[in-house]
C-alpha positions, 0 to 999 in steps of 0.5 A: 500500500505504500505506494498507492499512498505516495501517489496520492500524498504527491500528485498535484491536482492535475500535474502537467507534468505527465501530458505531453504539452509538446505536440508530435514532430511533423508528419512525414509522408508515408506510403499508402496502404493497399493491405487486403483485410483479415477477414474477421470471425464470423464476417464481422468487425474486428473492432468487436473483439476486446481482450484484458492483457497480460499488462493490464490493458484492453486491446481491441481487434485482431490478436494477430494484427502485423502491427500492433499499437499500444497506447499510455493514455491518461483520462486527464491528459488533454493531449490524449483527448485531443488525440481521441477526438482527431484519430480514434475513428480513423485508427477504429475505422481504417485500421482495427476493423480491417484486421490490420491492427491491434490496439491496446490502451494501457492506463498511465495515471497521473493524479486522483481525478486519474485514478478515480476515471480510470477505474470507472472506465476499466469497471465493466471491463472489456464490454465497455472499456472503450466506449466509456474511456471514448465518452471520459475523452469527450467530456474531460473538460467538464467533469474535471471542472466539475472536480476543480470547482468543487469546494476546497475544503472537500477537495483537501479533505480527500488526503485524510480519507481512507482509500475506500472514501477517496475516489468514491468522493472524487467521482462524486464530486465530478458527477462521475458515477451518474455519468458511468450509469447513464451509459450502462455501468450500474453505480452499485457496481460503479462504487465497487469498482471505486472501493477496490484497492486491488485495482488501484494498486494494479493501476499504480503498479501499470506505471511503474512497470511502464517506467520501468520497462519504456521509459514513458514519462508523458501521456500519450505514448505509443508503441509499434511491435514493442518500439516506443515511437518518438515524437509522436502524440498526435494522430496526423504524426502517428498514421504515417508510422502505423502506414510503414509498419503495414507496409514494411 
């Protein structure tokens, strides 16, 4: 438990520090992709499969793609929104469907109001992990105004809490676990999901296994087949990359 503690004694509310405030090299051309599809099971979309990995993340489509993405991603980061809002469809769309990649996220935490998301979105597990951390994107801007205009007090009360308190109040105060219900998680569950300090731990643990093993200091960072790709937090700096790996 201690470092579970440490992150919470230690996180300044919403800590630039983590989210990439740098955006992605330009963009260099690459050439385009003219990969026939991997026919997906049962003639359907490869978008539909979902699994819970090994690290802890939620891949979505082909486990046998050529290429295979991986995304640190943070639900306060608004670099990542921002790379949700431009090339989530298009990466779902012109990529994942068609069988020619994976793409995992993988939760970086960077503060409370982090933790606290993340765990609502990782709650109903692969039937709703994207869906709900696309909708956590979307909306980031008002739930975590609703977070930061909250009273002071509360807020500064949230250190002196027991764990089980800490992110069910956090969630509270941002119309979270309403938020979550209305898109299919059910706020019994929701308040579980909150009071699981496994789960926070595995979170807490996903960072510094990504530290350790990736160096990854920002949000988002992305893997190609295990590579970090350099430079690269916005999806018109991505495409080009995920284009010459299919192509290589």
């Amino acid at each position: 438990m201690q470092i579970f503690r440490v992150i919470l004694a230690s996180a300044a509310i919403l800590a630039a520090t983590a989210c990439n405030a740098e955006r992605a090299a330009e963009a260099k051309d690459a050439p385009e992709t003219s990969v026939a599809a991997v026919p997906a099971p049962k003639n359907g979309d490869w978008s539909t499969i979902v699994t819970k990995t090994a690290e802890g993340g939620f891949a979505m489509g082909n486990p046998n793609a050529k290429v295979k993405l991986v995304e640190y991603g943070s639900l306060t980061c608004h670099v990542c929104a921002d790379f949700e809002e431009q090339g989530g469809k298009a990466l779902v769309d012109n990529y994942v469907k068609k069988g020619l990649v994976s793409w995992e996220f993988r939760n970086f935490v960077r503060d409370p109001f982090d933790i606290a998301a993340s765990l609502l979105a990782r709650c109903g597990g692969e039937a709703s992990f994207f869906g709900l951390t696309r909708n956590l994107f979307s909306d980031q801007k008002e739930w975590i105004g609703k977070i930061q205009n909250a009273d002071p007090a509360k807020l500064q009360s949230l250190q002196s809490m027991p764990p089980a308190q800490q992110f069910s109040t956090i969630a509270d105060l941002g119309g979270l676990k309403l938020y979550a219900s209305m898109r299919g998680l059910p706020q019994v569950k929701a308040g579980q999901c909150l009071a699981n300090e496994g789960e926070v731990n595995r979170l807490v643990q996903m960072n510094a296994d990504a530290t350790a093993t990736y160096n990854v200091a920002g949000t988002p960072t992305f893997l190609i087949n295990g590579t970090v790709v350099e430079q690269t937090s916005s999806w018109e700096a991505l495409e080009p990359r995920i284009k010459e790996a299919i192509a290589s």
